[in-house]
C-alpha positions as CSV (number, residue, x, y, z in Angstrom):
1,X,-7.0,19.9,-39.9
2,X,-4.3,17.0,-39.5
3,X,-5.0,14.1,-37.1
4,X,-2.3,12.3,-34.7
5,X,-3.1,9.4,-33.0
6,X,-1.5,8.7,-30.1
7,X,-1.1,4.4,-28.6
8,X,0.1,4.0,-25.0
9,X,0.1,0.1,-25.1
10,X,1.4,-0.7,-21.4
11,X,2.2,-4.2,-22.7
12,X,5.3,-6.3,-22.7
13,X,6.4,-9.7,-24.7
14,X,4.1,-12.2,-22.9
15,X,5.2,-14.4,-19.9
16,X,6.8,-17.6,-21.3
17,X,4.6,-20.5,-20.6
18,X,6.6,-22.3,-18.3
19,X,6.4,-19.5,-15.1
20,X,2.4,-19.7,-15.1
21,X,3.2,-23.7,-15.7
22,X,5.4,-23.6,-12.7
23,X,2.7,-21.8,-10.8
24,X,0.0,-24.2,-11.7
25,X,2.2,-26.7,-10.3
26,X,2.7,-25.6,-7.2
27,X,-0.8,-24.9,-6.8
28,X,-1.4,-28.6,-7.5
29,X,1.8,-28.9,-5.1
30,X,-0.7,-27.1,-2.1
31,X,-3.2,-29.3,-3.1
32,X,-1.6,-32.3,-2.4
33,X,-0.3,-30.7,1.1
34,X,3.6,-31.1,-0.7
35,X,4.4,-27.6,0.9
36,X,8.1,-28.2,0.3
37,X,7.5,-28.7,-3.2
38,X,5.2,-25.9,-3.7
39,X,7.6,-23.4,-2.0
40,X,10.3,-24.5,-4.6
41,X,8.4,-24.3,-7.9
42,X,7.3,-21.3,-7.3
43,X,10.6,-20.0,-6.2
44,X,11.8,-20.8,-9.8
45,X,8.6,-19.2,-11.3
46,X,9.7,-15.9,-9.3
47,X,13.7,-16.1,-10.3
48,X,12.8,-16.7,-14.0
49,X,11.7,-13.3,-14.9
50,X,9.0,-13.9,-17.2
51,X,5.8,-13.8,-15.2
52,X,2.8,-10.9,-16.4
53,X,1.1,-9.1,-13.5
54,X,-1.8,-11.7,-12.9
55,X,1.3,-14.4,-12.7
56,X,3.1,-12.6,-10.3
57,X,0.4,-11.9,-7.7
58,X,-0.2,-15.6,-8.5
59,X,3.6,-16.0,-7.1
60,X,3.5,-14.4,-3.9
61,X,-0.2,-15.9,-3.0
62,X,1.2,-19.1,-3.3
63,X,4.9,-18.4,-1.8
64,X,3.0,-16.8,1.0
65,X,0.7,-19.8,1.7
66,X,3.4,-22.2,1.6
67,X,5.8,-20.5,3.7
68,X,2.8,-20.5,6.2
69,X,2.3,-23.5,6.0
70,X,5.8,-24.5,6.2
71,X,6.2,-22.5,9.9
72,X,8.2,-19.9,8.2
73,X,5.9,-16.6,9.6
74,X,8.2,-14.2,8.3
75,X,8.7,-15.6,4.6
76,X,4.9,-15.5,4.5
77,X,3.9,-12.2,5.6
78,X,6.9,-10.7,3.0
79,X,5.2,-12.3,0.7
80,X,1.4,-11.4,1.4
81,X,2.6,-8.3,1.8
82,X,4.0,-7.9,-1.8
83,X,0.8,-9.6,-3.0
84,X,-1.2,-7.4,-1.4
85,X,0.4,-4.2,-2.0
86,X,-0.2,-4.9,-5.7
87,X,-3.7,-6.3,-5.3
88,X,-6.1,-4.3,-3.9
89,X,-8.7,-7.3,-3.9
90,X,-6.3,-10.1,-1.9
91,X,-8.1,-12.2,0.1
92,X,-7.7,-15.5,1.4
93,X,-10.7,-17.9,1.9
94,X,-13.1,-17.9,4.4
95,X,-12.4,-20.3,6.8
96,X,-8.5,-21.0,6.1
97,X,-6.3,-22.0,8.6
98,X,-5.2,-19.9,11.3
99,X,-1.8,-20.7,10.1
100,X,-2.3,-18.4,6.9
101,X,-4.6,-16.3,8.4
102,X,-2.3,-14.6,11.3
103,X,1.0,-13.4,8.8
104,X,-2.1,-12.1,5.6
105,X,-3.4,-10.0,8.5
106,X,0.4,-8.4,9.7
107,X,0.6,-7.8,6.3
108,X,-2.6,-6.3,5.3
109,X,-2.2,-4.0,8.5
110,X,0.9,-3.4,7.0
111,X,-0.1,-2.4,3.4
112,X,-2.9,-0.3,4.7
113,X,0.0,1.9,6.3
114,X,2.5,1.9,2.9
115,X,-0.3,2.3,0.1
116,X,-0.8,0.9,-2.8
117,X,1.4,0.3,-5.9
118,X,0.7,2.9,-8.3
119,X,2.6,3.8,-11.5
120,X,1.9,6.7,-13.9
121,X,3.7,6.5,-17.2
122,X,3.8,10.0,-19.0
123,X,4.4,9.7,-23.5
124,X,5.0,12.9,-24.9
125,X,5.1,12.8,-28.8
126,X,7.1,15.1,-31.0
127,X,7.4,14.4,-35.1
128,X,11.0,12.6,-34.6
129,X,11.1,11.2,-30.8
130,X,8.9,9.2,-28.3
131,X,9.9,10.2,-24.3
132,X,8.6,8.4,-21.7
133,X,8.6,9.2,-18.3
134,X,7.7,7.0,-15.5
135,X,6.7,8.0,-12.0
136,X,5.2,5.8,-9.2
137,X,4.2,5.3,-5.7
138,X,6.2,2.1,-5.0
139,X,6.4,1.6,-1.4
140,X,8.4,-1.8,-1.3
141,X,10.8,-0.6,-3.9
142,X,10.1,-3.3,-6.2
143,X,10.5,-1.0,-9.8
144,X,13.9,-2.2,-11.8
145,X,13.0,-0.3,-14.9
146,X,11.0,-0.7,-17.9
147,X,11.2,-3.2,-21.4
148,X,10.3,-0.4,-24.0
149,X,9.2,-1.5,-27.8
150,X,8.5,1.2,-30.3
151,X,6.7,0.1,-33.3
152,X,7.8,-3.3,-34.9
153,X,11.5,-2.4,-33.5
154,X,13.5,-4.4,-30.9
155,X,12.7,-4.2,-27.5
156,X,14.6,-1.6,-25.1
157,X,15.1,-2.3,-21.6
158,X,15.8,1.1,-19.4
159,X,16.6,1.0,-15.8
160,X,15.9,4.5,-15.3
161,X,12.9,6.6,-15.2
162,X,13.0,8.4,-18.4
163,X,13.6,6.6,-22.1
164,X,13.5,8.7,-25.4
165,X,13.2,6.7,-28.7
166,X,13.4,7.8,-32.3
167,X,10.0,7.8,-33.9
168,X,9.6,8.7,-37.3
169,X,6.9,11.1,-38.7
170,X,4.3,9.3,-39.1
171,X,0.3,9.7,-38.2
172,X,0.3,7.8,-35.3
173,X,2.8,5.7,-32.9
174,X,2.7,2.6,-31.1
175,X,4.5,2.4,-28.1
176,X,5.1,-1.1,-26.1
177,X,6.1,-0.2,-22.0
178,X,6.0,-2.9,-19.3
179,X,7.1,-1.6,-15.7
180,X,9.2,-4.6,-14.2
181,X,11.0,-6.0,-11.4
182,X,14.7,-7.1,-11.2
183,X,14.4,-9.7,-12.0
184,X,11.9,-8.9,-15.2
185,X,8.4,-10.2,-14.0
186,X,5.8,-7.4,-15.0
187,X,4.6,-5.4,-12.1
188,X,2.2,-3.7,-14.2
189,X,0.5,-3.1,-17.7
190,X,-2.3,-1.8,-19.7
191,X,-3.9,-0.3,-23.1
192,X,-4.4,2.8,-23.3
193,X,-5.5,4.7,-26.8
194,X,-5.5,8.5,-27.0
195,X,-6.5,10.4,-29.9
196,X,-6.3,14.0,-30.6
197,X,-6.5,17.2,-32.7
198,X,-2.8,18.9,-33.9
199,X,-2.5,22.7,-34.1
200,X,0.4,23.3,-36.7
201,X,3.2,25.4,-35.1
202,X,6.9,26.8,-36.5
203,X,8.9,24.6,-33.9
204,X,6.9,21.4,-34.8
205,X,5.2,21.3,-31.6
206,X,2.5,18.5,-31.1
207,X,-0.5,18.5,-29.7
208,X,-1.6,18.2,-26.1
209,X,-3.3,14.3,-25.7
210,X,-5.5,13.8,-22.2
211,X,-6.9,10.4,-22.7
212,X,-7.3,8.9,-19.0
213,X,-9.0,10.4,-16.4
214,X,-7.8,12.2,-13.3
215,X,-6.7,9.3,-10.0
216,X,-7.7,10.2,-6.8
217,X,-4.3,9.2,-4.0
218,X,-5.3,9.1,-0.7
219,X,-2.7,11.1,1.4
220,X,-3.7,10.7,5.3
221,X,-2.4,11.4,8.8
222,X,0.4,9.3,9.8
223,X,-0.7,6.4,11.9
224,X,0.9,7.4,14.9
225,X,-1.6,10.5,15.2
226,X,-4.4,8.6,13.2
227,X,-8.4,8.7,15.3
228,X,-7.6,4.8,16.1
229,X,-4.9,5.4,18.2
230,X,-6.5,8.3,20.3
231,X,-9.5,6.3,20.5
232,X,-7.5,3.9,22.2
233,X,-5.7,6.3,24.3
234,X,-8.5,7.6,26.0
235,X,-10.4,4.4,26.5
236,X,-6.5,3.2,28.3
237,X,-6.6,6.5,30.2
238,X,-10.0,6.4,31.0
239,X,-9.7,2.6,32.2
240,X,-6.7,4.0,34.3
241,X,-8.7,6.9,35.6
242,X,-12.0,4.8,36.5
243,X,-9.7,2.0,38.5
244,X,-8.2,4.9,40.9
245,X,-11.6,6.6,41.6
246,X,-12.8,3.2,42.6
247,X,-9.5,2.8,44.8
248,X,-10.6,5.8,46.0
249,X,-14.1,4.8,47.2
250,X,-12.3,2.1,49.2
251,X,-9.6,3.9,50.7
252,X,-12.7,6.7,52.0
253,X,-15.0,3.2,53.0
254,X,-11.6,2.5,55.7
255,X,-10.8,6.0,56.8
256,X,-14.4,5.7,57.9
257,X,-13.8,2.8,59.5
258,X,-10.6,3.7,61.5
259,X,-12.6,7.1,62.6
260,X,-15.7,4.7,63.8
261,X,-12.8,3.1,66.4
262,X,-10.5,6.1,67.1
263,X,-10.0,4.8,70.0
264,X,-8.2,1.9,68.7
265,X,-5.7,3.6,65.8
266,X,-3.5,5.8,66.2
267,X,-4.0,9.4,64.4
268,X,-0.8,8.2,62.3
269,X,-2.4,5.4,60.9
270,X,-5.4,7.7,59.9
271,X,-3.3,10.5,58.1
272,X,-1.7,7.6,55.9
273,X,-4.8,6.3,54.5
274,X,-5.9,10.1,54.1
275,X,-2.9,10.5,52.2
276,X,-2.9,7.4,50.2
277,X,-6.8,8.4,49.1
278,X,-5.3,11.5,47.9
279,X,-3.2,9.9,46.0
280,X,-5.5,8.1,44.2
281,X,-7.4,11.1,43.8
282,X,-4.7,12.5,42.1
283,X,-4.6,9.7,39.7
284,X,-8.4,9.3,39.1
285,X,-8.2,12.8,37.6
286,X,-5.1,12.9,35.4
287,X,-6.1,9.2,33.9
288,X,-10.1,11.0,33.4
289,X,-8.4,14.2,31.7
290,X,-6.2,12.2,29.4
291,X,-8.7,10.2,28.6
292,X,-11.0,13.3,28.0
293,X,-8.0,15.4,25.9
294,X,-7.6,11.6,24.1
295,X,-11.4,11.5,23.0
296,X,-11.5,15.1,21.9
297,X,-8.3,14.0,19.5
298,X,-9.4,11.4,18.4
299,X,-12.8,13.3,17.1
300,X,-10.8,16.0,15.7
301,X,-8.4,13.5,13.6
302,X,-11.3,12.1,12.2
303,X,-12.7,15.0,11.1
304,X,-9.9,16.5,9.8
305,X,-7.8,14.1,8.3
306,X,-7.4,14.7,4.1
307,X,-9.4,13.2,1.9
308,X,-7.0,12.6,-0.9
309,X,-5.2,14.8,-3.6
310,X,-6.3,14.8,-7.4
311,X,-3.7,14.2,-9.8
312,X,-4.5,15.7,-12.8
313,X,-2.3,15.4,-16.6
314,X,-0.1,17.2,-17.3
315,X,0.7,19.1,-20.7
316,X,3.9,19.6,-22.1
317,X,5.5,22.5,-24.2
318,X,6.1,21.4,-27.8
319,X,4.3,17.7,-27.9
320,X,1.7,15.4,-26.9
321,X,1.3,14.1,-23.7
322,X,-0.7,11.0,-22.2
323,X,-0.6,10.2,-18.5
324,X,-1.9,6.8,-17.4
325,X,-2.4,6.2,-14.1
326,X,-1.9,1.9,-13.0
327,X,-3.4,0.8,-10.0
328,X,-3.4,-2.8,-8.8
């Protein structure tokens, strides 16, 4: 039986030298407290296009920590949050200033709410063609296109999700696919090899390749309906609830009173603290019920929220096809 041997290769041409240069100098820039300076080197490390994926998470930790630093809240929480989203592992130091500290945390409450970056590049291989389809979870919208190299030929830059390029018959195929950025920084890449078995057909049909094992994506409840926030409804409503039963206690300590020395209030003035007490009653009740209806929520949604959804590969009619799933 004939072998095929199918290459993802989810590489690029490498960064030039002079973006993780720039980088390292604005590092040295933070080092020497020249916040100004750092902020500007690696502005031009961002807008020269060139950076891999380990560069570019590089980028927006330091344009983050130096917009912090500079007073500029905003810039630096963008900028964590793009780092973040595409690292699952950001962190800053333990023990660095409060400064840094307060727009990393906005955004890592924020990234835990859009998800991560994921991309999954599909390669089906027929005897004269090579498509590749990209799909991706990309919540800050920062996917341009692709920079596609087939072989030893030139490189193909696509800003769409779908590329097909001629491939000639041979035994096996090398394809070359970096997912970038507008501005042509890598967002993501990787080798993948996948091998497989080809079942002669009239059409030409391929084989079906599965090289990389099935991704788990989280899918959850929306955060408006998520356990946290009924938790903290019902410990609001119960707070609410507990304040007006202890009003309550009062308001029945002077009713007691005024009925010790009848003589000396009026029945009016007794009917309005009977009413007020009711009242409060009233409130004690609905603030314990909503805190009660809040709790039982809150259990529910954290029983029942979903636990993900499997993504499996997918074959394809008349080729071979490769699903890589990228996940930083």
């Amino acid at each position: 039986m004939k072998r095929l041997a199918l290459v993802l290769l989810l590489a690029a041409s490498p960064a030039f030298a002079d973006g993780g240069g720039l980088l390292d100098q604005a590092q040295q820039a933070i080092d020497d407290i020249d916040h100004d300076q750092a902020r500007t080197l690696t502005t031009q490390a961002l807008e020269g296009g060139q950076l891999d994926p380990a560069d570019l998470r590089r980028a927006y930790r330091l344009a983050g920590e130096s917009a912090a630093a500079l007073g500029d809240a905003r810039a630096a929480r963008d900028a964590f949050l793009r780092w973040i989203i595409l690292d699952a592992q950001a962190a800053l130091p333990t023990g660095s200033s409060p400064k840094l500290m307060a727009p990393f945390g906005e955004a890592r409450t924020e990234a835990e709410k859009l998800g991560r970056f994921a991309v999954d590049v599909a390669v089906t291989r027929t005897r004269d063609r090579v498509e590749i389809t990209l799909s991706a979870h990309d919540p800050l919208s920062m996917i341009a296109g692709m920079r596609l190299r087939l072989g030893d030929a030139s490189e193909v830059a696509v800003t769409g999700p779908k590329a097909i390029l001629p491939a000639a018959d041979a035994a096996s195929v090398e394809v070359a696919i970096a997912v970038v950025d507008t501005r042509g920084n890598e967002l993501s890449r990787r080798n993948v090899t996948g091998t497989a078995g080809v079942t002669p057909t009239g059409d030409g049909a391929g084989p079906i390749v599965r090289d990389v094992a099935p991704t788990p994506r989280r899918r959850g409840w929306p955060t408006i309906v998520r356990w946290p926030v009924w938790t903290g409804a019902a410990l609001a409503a119960a707070g609410a609830g507990g304040f007006f039963a202890w009003k309550v206690g009062q308001t029945e300590d002077e009713l007691a009173a005024l009925n010790l020395a009848s003589d000396q209030h009026s029945f009016d003035e007794a009917e309005a603290v009977r009413d007020r007490g009711q009242r409060q009653a009233l409130f004690a009740n609905i603030g314990l019920g909503v805190a009660g209806a809040a709790a039982i929520a809150a259990v529910l949604t954290f029983a029942l929220e979903p636990d993900g959804v499997e993504i499996q590969p997918a074959p394809t009619t008349g080729g071979a096809t490769i699903s890589a799933s990228l996940r930083f």
